[in-house]
C-alpha positions in Angstrom: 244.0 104.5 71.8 241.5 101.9 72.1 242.3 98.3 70.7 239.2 97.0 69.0 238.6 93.1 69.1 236.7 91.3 66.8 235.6 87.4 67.0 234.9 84.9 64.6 230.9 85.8 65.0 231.8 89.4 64.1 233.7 88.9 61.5 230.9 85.8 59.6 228.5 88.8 59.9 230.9 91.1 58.0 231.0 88.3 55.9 227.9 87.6 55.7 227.2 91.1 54.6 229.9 91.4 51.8 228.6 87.8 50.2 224.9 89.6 50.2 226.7 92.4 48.2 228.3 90.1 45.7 225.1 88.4 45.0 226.3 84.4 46.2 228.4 83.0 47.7 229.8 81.8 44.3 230.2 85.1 43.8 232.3 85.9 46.1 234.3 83.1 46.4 235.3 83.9 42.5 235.5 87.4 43.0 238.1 87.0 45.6 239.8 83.4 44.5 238.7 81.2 47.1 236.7 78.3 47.3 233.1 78.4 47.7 232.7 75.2 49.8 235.6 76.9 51.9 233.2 79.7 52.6 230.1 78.3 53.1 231.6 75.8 55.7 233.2 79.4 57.2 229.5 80.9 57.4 227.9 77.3 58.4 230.3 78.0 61.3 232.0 74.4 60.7 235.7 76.4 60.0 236.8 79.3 62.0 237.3 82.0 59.5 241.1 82.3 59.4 243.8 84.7 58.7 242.8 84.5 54.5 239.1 85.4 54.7 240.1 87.3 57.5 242.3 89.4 55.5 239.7 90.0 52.8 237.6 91.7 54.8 240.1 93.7 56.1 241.3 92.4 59.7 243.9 90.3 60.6 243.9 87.6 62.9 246.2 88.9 66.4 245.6 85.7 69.1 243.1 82.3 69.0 240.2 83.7 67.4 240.3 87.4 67.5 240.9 89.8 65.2 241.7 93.5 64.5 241.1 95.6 61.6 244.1 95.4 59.7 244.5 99.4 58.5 245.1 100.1 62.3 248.7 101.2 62.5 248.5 101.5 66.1 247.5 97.5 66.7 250.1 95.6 69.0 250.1 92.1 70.2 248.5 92.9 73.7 247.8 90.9 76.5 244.0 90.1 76.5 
């Protein structure tokens, strides 16, 4: 089985896509409990995005700056 690998830009687009879907980022940073300077400096691309946002959109964060989805029982800490 395939091992899918996200990165940062990947993961700002899903991002991107889910704060377009809640309206703001204000919006989404309430929805979900976080802060909405947090967020915007994650989309302005001045923070990486992390293990929490990360985890909000549904991947988790496996070495550096990649991620996989997090629903994928099969994901192992592999050599890259």
């Amino acid at each position: 089985m395939a091992l899918y690998v996200y990165t940062d830009s990947d993961l700002r687009d899903a991002l991107r896509q889910r704060v377009h879907d809640a309206g703001s980022q204000r919006a989404f940073a309430r929805q979900h409990g976080i802060n909405h300077a947090y967020l915007s400096r994650i989309l302005a691309q001045k923070r990486p995005v992390g293990k929490l946002v990360a985890g909000l959109l549904g991947y988790r964060l496996i070495r550096g700056r990649t991620y996989t989805p997090a629903a994928d029982d099969n994901n192992q800490f592999f050599d890259l």
